[in-house]
CHARMM-style PDB file with segment names, atoms N, HN, CA, C and O in Angstrom:
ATOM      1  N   UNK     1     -53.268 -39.814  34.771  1.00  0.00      PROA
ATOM      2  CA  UNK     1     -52.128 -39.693  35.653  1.00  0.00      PROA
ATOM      3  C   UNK     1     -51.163 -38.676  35.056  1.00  0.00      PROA
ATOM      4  O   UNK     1     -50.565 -38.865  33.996  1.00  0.00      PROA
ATOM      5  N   UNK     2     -51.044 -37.497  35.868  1.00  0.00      PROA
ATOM      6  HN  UNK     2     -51.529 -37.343  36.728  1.00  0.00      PROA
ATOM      7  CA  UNK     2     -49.694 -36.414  35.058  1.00  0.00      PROA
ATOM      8  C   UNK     2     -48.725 -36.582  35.839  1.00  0.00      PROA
ATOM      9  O   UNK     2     -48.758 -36.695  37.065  1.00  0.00      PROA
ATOM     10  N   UNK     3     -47.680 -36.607  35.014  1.00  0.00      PROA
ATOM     11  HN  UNK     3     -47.653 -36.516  34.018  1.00  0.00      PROA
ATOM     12  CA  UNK     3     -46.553 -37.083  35.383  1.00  0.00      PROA
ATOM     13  C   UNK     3     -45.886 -35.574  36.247  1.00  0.00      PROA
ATOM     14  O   UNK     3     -46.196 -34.438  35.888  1.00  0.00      PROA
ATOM     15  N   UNK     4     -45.061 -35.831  37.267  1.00  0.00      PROA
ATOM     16  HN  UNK     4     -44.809 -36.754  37.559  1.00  0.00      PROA
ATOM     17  CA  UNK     4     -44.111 -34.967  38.040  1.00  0.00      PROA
ATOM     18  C   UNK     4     -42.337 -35.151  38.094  1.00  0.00      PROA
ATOM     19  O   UNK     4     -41.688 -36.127  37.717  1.00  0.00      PROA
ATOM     20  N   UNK     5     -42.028 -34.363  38.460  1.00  0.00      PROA
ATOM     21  HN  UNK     5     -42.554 -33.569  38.765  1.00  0.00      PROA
ATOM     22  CA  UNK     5     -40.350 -34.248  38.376  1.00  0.00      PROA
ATOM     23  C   UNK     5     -40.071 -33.784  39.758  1.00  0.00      PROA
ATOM     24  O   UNK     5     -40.686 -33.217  40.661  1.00  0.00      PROA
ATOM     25  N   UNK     6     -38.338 -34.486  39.443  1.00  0.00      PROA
ATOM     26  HN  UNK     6     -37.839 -34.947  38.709  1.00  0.00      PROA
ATOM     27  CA  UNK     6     -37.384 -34.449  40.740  1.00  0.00      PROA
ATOM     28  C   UNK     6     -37.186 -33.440  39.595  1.00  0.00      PROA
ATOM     29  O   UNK     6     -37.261 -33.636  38.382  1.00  0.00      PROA
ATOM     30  N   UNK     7     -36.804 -31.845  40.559  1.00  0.00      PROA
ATOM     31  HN  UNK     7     -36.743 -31.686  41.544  1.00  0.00      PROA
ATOM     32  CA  UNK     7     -36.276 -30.707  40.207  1.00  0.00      PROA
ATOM     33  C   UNK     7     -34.601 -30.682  40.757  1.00  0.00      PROA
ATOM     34  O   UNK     7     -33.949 -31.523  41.376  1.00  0.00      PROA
ATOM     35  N   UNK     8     -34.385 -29.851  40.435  1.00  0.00      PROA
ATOM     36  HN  UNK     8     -34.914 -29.167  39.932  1.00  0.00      PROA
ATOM     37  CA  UNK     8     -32.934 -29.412  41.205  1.00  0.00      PROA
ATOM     38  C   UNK     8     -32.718 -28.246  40.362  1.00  0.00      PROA
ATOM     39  O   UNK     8     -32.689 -28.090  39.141  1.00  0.00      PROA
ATOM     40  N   UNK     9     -32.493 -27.050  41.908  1.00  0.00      PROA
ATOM     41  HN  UNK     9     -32.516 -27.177  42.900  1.00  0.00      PROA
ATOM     42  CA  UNK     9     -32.244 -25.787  41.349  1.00  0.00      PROA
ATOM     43  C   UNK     9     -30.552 -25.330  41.766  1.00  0.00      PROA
ATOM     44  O   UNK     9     -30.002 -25.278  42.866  1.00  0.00      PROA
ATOM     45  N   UNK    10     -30.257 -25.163  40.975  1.00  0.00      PROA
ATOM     46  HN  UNK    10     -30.704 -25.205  40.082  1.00  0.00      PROA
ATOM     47  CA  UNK    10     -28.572 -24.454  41.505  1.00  0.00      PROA
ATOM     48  C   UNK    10     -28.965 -22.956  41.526  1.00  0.00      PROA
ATOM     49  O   UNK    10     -29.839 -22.343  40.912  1.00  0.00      PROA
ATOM     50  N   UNK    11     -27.683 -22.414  42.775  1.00  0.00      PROA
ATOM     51  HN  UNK    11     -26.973 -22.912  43.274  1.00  0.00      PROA
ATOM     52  CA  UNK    11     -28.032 -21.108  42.745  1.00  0.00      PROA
ATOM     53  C   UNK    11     -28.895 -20.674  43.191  1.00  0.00      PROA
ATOM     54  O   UNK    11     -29.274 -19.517  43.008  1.00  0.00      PROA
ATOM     55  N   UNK    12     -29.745 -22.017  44.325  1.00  0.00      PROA
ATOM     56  HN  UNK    12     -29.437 -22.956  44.474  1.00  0.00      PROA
ATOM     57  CA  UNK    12     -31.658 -21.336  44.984  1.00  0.00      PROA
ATOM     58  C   UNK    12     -31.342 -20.442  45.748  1.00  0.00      PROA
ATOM     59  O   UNK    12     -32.409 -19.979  46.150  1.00  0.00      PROA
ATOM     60  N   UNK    13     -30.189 -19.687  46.388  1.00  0.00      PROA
ATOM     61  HN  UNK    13     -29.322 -20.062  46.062  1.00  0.00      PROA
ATOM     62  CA  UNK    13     -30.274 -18.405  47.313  1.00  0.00      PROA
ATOM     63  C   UNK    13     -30.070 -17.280  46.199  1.00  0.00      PROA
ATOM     64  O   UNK    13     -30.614 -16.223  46.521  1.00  0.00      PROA
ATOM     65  N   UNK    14     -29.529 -17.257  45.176  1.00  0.00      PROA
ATOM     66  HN  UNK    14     -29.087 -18.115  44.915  1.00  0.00      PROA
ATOM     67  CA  UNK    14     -29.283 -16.146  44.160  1.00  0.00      PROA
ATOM     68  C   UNK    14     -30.724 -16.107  43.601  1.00  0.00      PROA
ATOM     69  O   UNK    14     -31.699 -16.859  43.598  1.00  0.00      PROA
ATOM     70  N   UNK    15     -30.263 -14.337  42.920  1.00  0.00      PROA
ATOM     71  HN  UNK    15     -29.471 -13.726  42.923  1.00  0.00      PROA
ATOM     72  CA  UNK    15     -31.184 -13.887  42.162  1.00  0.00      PROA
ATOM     73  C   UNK    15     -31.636 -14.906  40.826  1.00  0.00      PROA
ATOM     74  O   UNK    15     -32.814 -14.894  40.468  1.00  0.00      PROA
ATOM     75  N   UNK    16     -30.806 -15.631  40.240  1.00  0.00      PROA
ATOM     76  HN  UNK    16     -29.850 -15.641  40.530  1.00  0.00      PROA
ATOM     77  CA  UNK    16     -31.431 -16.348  39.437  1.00  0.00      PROA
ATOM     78  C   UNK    16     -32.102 -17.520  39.749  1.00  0.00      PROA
ATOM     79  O   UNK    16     -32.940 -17.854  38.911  1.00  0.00      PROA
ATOM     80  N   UNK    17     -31.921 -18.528  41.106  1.00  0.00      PROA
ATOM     81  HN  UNK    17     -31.240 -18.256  41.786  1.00  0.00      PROA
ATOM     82  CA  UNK    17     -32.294 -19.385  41.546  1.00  0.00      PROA
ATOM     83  C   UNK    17     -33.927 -18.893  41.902  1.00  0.00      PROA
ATOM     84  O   UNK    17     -34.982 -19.463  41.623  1.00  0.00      PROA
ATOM     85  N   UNK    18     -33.654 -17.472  42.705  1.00  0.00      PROA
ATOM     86  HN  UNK    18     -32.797 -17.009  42.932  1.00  0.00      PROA
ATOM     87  CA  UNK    18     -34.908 -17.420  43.231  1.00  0.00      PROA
ATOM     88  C   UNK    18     -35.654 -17.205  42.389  1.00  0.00      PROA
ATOM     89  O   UNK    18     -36.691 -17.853  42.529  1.00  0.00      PROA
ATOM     90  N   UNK    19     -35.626 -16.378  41.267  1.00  0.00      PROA
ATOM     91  HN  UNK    19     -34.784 -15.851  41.154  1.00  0.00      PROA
ATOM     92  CA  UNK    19     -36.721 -16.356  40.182  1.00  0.00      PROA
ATOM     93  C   UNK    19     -37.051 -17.812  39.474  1.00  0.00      PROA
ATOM     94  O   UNK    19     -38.171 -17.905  38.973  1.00  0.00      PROA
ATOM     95  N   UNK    20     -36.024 -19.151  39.376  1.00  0.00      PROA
ATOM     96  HN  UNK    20     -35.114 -19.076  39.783  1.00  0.00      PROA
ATOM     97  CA  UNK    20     -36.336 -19.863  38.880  1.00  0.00      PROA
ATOM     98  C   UNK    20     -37.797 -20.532  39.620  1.00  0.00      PROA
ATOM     99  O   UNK    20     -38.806 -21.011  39.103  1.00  0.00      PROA
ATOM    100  N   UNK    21     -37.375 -20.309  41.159  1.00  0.00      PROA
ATOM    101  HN  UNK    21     -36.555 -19.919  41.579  1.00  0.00      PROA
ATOM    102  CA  UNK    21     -38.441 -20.926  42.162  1.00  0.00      PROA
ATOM    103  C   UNK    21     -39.873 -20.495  41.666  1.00  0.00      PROA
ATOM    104  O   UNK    21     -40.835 -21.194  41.349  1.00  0.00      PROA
ATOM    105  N   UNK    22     -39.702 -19.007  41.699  1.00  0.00      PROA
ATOM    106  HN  UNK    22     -38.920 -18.439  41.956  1.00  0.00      PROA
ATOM    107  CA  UNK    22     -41.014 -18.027  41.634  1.00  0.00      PROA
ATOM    108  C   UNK    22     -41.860 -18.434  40.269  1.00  0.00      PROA
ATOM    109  O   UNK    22     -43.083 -18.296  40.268  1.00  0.00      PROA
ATOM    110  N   UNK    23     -41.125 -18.969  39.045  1.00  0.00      PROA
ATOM    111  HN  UNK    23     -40.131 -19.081  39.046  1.00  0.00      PROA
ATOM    112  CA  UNK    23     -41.244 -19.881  38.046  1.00  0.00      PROA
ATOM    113  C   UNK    23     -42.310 -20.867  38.067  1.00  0.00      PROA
ATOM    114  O   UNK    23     -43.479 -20.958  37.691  1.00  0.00      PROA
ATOM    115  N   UNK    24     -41.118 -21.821  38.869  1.00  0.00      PROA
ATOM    116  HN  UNK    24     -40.169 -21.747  39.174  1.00  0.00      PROA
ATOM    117  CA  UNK    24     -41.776 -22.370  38.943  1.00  0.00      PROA
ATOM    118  C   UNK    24     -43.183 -22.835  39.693  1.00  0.00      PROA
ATOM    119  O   UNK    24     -44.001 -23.700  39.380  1.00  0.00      PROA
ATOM    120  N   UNK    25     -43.132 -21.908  40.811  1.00  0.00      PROA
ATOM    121  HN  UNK    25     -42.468 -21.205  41.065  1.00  0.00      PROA
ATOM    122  CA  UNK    25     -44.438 -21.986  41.301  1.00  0.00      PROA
ATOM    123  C   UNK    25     -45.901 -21.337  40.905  1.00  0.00      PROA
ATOM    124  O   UNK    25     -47.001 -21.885  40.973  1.00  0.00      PROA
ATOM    125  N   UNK    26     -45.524 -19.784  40.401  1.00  0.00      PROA
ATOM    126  HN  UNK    26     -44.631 -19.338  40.347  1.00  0.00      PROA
ATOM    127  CA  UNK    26     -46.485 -19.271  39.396  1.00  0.00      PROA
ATOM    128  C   UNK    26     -47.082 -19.884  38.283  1.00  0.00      PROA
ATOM    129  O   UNK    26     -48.206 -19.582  37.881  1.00  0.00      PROA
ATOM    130  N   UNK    27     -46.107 -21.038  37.595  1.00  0.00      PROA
ATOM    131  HN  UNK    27     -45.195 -21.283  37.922  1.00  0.00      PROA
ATOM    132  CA  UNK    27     -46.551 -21.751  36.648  1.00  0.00      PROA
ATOM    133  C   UNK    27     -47.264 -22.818  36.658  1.00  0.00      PROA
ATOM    134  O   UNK    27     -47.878 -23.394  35.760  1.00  0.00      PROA
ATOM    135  N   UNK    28     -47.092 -23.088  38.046  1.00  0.00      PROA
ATOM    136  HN  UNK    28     -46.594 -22.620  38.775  1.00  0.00      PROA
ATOM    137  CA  UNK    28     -47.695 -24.669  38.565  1.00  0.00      PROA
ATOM    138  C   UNK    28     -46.878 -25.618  37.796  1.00  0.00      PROA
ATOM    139  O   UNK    28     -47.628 -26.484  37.348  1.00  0.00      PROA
ATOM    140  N   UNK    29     -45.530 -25.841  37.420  1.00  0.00      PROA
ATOM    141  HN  UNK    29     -44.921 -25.137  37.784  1.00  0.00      PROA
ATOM    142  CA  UNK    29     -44.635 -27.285  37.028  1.00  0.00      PROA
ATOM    143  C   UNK    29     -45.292 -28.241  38.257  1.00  0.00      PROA
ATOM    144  O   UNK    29     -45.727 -28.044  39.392  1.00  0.00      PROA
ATOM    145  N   UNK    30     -45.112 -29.339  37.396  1.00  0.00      PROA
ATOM    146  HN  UNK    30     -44.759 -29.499  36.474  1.00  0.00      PROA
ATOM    147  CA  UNK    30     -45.231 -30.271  38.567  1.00  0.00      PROA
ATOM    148  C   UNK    30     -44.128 -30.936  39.075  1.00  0.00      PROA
ATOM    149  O   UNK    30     -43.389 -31.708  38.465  1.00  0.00      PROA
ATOM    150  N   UNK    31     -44.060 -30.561  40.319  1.00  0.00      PROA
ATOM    151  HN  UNK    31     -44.661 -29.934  40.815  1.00  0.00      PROA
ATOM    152  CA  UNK    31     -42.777 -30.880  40.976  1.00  0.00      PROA
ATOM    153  C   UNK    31     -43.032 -31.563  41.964  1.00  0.00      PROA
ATOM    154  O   UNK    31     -43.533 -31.130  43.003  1.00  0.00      PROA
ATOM    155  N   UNK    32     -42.582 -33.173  41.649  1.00  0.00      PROA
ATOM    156  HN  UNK    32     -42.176 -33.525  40.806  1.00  0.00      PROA
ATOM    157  CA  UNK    32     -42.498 -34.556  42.495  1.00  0.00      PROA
ATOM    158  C   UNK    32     -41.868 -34.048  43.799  1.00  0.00      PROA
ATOM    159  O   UNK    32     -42.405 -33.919  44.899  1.00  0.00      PROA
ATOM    160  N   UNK    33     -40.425 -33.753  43.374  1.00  0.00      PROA
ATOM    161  HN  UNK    33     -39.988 -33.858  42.481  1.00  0.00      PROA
ATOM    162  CA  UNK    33     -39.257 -33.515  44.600  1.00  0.00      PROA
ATOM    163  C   UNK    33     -38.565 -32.721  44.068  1.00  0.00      PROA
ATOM    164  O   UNK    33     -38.136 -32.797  42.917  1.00  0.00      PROA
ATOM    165  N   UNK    34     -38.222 -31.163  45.487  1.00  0.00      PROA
ATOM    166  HN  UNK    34     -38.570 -31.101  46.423  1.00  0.00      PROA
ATOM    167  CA  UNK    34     -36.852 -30.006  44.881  1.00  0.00      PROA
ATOM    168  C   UNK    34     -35.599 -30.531  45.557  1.00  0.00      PROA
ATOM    169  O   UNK    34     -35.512 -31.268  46.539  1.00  0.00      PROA
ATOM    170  N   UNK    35     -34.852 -30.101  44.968  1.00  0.00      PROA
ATOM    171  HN  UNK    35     -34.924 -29.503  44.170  1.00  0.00      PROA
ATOM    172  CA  UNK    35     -33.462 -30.276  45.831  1.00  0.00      PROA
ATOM    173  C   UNK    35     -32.819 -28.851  45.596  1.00  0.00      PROA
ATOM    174  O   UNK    35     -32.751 -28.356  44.471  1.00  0.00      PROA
ATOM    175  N   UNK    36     -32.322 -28.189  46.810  1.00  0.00      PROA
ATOM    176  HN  UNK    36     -32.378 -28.591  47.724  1.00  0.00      PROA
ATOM    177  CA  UNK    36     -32.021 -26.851  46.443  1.00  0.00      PROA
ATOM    178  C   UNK    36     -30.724 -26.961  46.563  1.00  0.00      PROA
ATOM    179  O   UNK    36     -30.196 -27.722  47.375  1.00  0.00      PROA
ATOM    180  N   UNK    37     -29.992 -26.088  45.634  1.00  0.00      PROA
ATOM    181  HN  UNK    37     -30.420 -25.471  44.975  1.00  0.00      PROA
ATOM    182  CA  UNK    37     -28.275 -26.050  45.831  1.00  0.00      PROA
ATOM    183  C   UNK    37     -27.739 -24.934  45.604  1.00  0.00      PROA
ATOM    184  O   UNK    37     -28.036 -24.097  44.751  1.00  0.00      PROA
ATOM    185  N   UNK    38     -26.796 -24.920  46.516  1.00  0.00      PROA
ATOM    186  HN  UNK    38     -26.555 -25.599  47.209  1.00  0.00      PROA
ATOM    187  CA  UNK    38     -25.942 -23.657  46.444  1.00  0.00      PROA
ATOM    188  C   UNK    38     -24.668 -23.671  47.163  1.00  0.00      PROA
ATOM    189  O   UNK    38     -24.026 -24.684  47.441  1.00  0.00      PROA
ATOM    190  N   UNK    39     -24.226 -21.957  47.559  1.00  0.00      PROA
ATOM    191  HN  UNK    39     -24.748 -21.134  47.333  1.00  0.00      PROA
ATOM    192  CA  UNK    39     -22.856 -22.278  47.967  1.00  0.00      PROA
ATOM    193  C   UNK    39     -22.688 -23.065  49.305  1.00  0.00      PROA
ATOM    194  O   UNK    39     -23.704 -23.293  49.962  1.00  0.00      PROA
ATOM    195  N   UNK    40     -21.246 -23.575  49.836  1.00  0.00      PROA
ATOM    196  HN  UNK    40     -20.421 -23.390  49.303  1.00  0.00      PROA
ATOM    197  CA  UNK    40     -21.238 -23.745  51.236  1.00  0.00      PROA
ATOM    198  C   UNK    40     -21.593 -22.698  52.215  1.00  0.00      PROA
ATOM    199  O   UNK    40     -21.980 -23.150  53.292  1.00  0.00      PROA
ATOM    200  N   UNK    41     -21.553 -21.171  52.093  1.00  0.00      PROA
ATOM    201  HN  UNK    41     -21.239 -20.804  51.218  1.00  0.00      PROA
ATOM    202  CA  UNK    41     -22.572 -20.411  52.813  1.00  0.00      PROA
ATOM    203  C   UNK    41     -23.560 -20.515  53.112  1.00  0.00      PROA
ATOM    204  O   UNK    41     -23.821 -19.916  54.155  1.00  0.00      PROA
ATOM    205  N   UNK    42     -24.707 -21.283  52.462  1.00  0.00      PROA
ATOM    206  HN  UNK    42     -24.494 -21.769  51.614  1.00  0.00      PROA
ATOM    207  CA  UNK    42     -25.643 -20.688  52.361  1.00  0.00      PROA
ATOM    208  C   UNK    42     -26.388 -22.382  52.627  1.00  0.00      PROA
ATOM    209  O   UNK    42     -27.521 -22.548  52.177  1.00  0.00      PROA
ATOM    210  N   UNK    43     -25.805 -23.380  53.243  1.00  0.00      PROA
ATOM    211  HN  UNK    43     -24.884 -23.245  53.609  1.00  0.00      PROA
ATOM    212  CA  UNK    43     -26.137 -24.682  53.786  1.00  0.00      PROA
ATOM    213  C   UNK    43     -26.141 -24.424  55.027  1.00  0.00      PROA
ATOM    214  O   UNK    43     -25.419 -23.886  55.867  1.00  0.00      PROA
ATOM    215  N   UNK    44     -27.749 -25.255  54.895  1.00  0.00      PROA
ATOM    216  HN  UNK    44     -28.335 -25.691  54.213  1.00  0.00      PROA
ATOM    217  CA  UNK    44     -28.616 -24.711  56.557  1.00  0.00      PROA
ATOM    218  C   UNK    44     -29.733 -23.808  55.987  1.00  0.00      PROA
ATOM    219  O   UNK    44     -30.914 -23.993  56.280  1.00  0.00      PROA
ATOM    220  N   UNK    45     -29.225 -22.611  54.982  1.00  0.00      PROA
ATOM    221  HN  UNK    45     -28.266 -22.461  54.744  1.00  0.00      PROA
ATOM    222  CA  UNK    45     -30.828 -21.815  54.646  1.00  0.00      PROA
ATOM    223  C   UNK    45     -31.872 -22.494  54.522  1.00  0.00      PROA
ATOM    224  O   UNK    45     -31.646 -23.665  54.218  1.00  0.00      PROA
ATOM    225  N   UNK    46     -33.253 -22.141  54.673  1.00  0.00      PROA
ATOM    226  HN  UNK    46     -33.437 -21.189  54.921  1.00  0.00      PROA
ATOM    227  CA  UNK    46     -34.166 -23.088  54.282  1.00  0.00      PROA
ATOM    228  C   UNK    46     -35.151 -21.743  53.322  1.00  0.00      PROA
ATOM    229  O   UNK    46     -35.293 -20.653  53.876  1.00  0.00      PROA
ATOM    230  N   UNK    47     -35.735 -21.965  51.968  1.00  0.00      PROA
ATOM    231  HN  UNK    47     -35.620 -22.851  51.519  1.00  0.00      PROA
ATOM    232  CA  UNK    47     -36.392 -21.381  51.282  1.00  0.00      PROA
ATOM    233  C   UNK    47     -37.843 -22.076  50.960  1.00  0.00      PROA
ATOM    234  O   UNK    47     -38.038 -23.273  50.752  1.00  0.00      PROA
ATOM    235  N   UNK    48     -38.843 -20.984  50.973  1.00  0.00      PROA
ATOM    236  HN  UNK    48     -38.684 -20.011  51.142  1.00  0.00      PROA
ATOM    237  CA  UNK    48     -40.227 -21.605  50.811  1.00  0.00      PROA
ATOM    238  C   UNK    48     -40.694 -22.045  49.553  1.00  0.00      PROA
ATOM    239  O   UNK    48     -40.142 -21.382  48.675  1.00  0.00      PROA
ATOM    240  N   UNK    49     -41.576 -22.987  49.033  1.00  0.00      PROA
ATOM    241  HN  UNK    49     -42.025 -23.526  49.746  1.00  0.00      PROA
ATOM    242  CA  UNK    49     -41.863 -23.398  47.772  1.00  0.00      PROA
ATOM    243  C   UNK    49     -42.986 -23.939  48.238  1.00  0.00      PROA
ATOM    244  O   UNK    49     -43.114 -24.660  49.227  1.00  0.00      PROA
ATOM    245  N   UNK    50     -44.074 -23.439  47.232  1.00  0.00      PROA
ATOM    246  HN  UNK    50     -43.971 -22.854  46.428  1.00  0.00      PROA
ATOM    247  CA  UNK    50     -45.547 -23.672  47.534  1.00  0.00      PROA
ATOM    248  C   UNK    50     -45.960 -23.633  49.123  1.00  0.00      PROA
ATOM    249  O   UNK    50     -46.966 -24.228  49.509  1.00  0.00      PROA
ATOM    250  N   UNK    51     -45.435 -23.171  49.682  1.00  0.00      PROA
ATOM    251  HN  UNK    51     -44.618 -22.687  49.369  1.00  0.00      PROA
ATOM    252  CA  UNK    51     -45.552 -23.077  51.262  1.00  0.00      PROA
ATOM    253  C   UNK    51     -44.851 -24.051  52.466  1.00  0.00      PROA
ATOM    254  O   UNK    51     -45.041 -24.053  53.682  1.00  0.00      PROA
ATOM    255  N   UNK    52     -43.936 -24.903  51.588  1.00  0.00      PROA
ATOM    256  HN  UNK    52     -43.782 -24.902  50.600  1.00  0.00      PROA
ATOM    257  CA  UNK    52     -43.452 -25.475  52.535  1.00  0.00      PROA
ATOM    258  C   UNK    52     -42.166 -25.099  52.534  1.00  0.00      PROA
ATOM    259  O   UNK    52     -41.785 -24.366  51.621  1.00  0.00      PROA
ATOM    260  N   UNK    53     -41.127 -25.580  53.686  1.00  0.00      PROA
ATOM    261  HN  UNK    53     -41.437 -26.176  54.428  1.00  0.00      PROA
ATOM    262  CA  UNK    53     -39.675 -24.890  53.867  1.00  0.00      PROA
ATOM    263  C   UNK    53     -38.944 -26.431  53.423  1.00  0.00      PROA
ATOM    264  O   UNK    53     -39.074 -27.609  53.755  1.00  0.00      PROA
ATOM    265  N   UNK    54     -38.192 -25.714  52.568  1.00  0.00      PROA
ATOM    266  HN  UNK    54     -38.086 -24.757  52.298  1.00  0.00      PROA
ATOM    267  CA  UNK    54     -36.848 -26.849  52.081  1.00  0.00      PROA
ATOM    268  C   UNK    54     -35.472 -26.159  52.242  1.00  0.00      PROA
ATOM    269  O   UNK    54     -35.144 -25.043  51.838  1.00  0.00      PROA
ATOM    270  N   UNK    55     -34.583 -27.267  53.066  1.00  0.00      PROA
ATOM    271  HN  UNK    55     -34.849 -28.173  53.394  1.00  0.00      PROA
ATOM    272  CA  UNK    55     -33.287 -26.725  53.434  1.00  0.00      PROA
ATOM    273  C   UNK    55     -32.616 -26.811  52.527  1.00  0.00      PROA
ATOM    274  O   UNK    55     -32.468 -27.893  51.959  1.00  0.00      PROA
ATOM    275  N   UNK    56     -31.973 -25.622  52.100  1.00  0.00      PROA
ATOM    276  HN  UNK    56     -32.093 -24.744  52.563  1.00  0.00      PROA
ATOM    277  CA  UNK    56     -30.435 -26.079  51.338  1.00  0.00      PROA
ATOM    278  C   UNK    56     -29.851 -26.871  51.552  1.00  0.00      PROA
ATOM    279  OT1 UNK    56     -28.806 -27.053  50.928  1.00  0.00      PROA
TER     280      UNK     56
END
């Protein structure tokens, strides 16, 4: 049994958020559950991870 993680990325619409994503998906982390965060702008975006869409 390998264990997985609740992630949480701050900053998932910025340049550093998004590379964290690209991270983590190139690397294969195992990620239980993301929670994406950022500014009040940018609630409502939805960004892809491993192919599925998660809303800010």
């Amino acid at each position: 049994m390998s264990k997985a993680y609740t992630v949480a990325v701050a900053g998932a619409t910025g340049a550093v958020g998004e590379t964290m994503l690209q991270l983590l998906e190139e690397r294969n982390f195992p990620v239980r559950r993301l929670k994406l965060l950022a500014s009040e702008r940018s609630t409502g975006k939805s960004l892809t991870f491993r192919g599925e869409e998660i809303k800010v």
